[in-house]
C-alpha positions in Angstrom: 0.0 0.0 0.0 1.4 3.5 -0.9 1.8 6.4 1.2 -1.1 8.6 0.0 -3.3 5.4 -0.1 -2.7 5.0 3.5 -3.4 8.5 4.3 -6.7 8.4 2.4 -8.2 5.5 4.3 -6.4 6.1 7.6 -8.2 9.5 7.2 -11.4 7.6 5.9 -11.2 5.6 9.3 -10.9 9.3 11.6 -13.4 11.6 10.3 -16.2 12.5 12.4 -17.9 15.9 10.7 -19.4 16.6 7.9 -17.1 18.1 5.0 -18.4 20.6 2.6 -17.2 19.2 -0.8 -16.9 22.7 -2.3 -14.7 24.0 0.8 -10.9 25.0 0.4 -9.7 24.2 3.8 -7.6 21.6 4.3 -4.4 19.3 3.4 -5.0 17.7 0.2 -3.5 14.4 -1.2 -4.0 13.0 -4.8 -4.2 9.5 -4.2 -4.5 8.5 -8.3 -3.9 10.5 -11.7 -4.8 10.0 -15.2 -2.5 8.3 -17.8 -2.2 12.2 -18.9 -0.7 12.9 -15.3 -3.7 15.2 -14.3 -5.3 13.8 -10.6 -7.9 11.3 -11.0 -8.7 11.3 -7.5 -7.7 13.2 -4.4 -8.8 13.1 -0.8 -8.9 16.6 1.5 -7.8 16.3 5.4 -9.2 18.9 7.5 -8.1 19.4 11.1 -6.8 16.3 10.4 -9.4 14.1 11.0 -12.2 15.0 8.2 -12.2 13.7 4.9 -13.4 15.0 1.6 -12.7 13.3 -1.6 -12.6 14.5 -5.3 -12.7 12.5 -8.7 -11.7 14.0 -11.5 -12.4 13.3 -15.3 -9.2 12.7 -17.3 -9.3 16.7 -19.1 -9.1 17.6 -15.0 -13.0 18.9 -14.5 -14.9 18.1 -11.7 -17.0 14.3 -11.6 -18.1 14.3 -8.2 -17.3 15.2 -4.6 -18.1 14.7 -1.3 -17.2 13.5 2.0 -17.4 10.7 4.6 -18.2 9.9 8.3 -15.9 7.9 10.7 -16.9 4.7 9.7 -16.4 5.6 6.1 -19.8 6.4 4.8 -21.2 8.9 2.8 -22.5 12.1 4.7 -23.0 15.4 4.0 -23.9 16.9 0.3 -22.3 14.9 -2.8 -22.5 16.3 -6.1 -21.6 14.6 -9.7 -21.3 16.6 -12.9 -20.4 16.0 -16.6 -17.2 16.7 -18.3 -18.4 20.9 -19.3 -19.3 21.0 -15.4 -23.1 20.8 -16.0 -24.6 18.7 -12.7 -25.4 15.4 -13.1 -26.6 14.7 -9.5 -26.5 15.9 -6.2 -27.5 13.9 -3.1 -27.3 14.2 0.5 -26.2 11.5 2.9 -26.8 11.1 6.5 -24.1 8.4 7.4 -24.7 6.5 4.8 -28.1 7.2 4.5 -29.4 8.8 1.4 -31.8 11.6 3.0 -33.2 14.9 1.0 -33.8 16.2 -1.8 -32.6 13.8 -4.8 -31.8 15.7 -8.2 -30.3 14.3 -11.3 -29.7 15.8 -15.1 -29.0 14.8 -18.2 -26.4 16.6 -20.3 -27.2 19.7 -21.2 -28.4 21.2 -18.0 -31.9 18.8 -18.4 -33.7 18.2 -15.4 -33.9 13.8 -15.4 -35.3 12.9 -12.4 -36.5 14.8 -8.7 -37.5 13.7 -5.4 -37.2 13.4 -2.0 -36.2 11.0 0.8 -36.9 11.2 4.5 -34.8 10.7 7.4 -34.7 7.2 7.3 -33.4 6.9 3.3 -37.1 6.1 1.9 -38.5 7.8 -1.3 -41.5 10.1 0.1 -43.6 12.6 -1.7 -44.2 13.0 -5.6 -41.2 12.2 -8.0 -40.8 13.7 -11.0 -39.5 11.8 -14.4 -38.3 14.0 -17.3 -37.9 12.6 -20.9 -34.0 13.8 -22.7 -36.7 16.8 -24.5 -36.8 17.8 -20.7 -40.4 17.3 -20.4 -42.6 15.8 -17.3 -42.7 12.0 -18.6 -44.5 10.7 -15.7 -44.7 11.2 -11.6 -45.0 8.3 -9.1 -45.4 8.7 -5.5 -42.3 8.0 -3.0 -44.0 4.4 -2.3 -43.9 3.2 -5.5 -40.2 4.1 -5.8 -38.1 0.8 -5.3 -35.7 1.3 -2.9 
């Protein structure tokens, strides 16, 4: 195991708060890089016991970011976007527990799919299903979601 693989899940193991993915604080370590040298993957330490990690696409732009509790699950706010930085999705996570609003795209900045989950990770209320034309395709209650 390298040395910035061992920090990454050593770090992974110790964090405790939630990390804002967009935030600059912080030690950062790329852990993996592209074939073209640029990162491919890179995990923030803050206060040295929070982690936030980045993945990149190979041109260097943002694919999705987030961060993790203690025991290594998602929490907080994670976000995925496309190679021109349009969003693809953003989720939240309450260790590990998808919880919130639930918002995806397609490219192009083309609303795909929204909902909502409650505290305990279950789809609740209406969601909403967009065709690529961006148009309402259909809408299906929370219970009818699987899960």
């Amino acid at each position: 195991m390298n040395k910035l693989t061992f920090i990454a899940l050593a770090a992974l193991m110790a964090c405790g708060e939630v990390v804002d993915p967009a935030a600059d604080a912080g030690q950062t370590e790329v852990t993996d890089t592209w074939p073209n040298g640029t990162p491919k993957r890179e995990v923030r330490i803050v206060a040295g016991d929070t982690v936030a990690e980045r993945q990149y696409h190979p041109d260097g732009s943002l694919n999705q970011a987030g961060g993790y509790d203690s025991e290594g699950r998602r929490h907080g706010k994670w976000v995925a976007k496309y190679p021109d930085g349009a969003p693809w999705s953003e989720h939240t996570y309450d260790h590990g527990v998808q919880v919130g609003a639930y918002r995806t795209w397609y490219p192009g900045n083309i609303p795909h799919i929204e909902g909502e989950y409650d505290g305990e990770g279950r789809p609740t209320g209406t969601w909403k299903f967009y065709g690529p034309d961006g148009v309402l395709a259909r809408e299906l209650l929370g219970n009818e979601i699987p899960n």
